[in-house]
Residue frames relative to the residue before (quaternion, step in Angstrom):
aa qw qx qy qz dx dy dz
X 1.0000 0.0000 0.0000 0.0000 0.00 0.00 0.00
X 0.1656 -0.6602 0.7024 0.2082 4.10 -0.72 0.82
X 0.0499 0.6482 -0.7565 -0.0713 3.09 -1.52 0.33
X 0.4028 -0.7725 0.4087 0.2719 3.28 -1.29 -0.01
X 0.6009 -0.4535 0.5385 0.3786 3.62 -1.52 0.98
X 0.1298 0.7432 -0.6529 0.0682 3.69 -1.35 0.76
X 0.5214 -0.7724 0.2753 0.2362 3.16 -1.02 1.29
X 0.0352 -0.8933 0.4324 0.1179 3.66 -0.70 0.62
X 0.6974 -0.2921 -0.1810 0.6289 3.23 0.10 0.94
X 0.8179 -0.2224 -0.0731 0.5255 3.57 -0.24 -0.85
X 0.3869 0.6489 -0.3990 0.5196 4.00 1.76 0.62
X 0.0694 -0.6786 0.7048 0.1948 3.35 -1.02 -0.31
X 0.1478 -0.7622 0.6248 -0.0830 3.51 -1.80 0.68
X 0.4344 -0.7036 0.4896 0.2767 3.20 -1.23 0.03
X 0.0388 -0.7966 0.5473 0.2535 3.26 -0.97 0.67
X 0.2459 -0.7058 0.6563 0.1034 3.62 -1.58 0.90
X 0.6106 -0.6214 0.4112 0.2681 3.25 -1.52 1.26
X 0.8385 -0.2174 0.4155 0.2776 2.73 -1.65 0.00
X 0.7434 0.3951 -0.0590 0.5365 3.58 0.31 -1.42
X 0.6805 0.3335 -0.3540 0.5481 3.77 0.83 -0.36
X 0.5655 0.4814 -0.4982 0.4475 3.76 0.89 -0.27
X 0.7893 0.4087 -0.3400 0.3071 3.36 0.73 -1.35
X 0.6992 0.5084 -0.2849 0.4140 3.84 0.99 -0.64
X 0.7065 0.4131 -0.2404 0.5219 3.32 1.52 0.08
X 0.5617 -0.7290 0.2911 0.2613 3.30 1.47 0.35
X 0.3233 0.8631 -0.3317 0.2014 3.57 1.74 -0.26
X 0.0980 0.8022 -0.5868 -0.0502 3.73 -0.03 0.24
X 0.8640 0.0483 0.0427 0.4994 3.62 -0.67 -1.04
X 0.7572 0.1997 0.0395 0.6207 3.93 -0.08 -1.36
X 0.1164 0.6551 -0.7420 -0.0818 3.64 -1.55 0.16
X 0.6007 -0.5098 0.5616 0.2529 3.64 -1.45 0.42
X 0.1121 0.6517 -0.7489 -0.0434 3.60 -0.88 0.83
X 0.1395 -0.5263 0.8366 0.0605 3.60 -1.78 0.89
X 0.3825 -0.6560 0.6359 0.1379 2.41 -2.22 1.65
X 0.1022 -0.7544 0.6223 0.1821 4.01 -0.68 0.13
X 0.6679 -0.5650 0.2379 0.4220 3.33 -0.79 -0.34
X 0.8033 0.1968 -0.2867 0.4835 3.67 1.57 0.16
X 0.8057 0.3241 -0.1834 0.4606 2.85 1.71 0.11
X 0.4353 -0.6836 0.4801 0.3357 3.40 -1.05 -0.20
X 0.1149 -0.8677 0.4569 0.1589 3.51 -0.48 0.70
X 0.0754 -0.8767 0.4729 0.0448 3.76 -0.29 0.69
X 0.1207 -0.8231 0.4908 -0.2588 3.14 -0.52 1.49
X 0.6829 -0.4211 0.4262 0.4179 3.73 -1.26 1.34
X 0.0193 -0.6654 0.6882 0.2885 3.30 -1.31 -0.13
X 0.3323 -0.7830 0.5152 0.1053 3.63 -0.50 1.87
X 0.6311 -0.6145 0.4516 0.1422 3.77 -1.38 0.10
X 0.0362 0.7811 -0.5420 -0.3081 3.48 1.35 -0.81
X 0.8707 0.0322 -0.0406 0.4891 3.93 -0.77 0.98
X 0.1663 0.7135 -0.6140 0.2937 3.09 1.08 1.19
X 0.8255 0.3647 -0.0765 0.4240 3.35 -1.25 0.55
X 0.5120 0.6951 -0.3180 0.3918 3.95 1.77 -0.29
X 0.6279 0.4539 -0.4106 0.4807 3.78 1.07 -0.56
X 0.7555 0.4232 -0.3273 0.3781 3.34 0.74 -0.98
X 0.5409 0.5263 -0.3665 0.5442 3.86 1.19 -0.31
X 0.7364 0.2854 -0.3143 0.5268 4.05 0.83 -0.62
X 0.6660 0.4551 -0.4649 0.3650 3.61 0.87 0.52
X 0.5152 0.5979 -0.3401 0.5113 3.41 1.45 -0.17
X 0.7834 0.3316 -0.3358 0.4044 3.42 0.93 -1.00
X 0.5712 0.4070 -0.5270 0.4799 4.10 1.10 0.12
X 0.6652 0.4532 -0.4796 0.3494 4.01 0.63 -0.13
X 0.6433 0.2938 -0.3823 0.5947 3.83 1.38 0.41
X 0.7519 -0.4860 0.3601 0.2622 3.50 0.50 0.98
X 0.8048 0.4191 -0.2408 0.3444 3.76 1.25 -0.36
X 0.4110 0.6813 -0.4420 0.4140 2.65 0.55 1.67
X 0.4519 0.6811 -0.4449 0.3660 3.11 1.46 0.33
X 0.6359 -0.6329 0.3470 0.2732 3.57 -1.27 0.73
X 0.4873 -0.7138 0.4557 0.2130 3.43 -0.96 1.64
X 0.8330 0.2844 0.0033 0.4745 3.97 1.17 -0.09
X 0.1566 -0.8061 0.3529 0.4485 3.32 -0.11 -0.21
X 0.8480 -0.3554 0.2170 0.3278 3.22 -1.79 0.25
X 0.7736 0.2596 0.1323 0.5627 3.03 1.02 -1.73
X 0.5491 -0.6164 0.5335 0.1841 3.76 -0.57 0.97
X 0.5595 -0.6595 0.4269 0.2641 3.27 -0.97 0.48
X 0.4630 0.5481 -0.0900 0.6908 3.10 1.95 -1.91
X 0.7656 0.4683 -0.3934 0.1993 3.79 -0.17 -0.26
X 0.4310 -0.7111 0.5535 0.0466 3.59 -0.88 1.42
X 0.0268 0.8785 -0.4646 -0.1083 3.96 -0.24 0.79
X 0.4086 0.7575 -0.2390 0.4495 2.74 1.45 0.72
X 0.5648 0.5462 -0.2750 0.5541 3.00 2.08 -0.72
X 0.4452 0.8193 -0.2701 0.2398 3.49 1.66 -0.32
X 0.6626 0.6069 -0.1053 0.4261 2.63 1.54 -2.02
């Protein structure tokens, strides 16, 4: 896709549509890597955005209880020490 450089105050920038913010998720800040011919420009993501509210939903439906137990049957915590 070409688009064009345009001038902003004394910087210049690109502007991207509508439809490339919305299918690329862009809001506020995005991530540009430099390579060696190009620029890449990319969402900037959260890692575990969005985890407190997904691990509070699952202990208010109960699914959060532990797939195993803690402690082995065969296990000796004493060997710990």
């Amino acid at each position: 896709m070409e688009v064009s450089i345009v001038q902003i105050g004394n910087s210049k920038g690109l502007r991207l549509s509508k439809t490339v913010l919305e299918k690329y998720k862009i809001r506020e800040s995005v991530e540009m890597i430099f390579e060696e011919d190009q620029i890449v420009i990319r969402p900037l993501t959260k890692p575990r955005h969005g985890w407190s509210d997904a691990f509070k939903a699952m202990n208010d439906n109960g699914d959060d209880q532990l797939l195993m137990n803690d402690v082995f049957e065969d296990e000796n915590p004493e060997e710990w020490k």
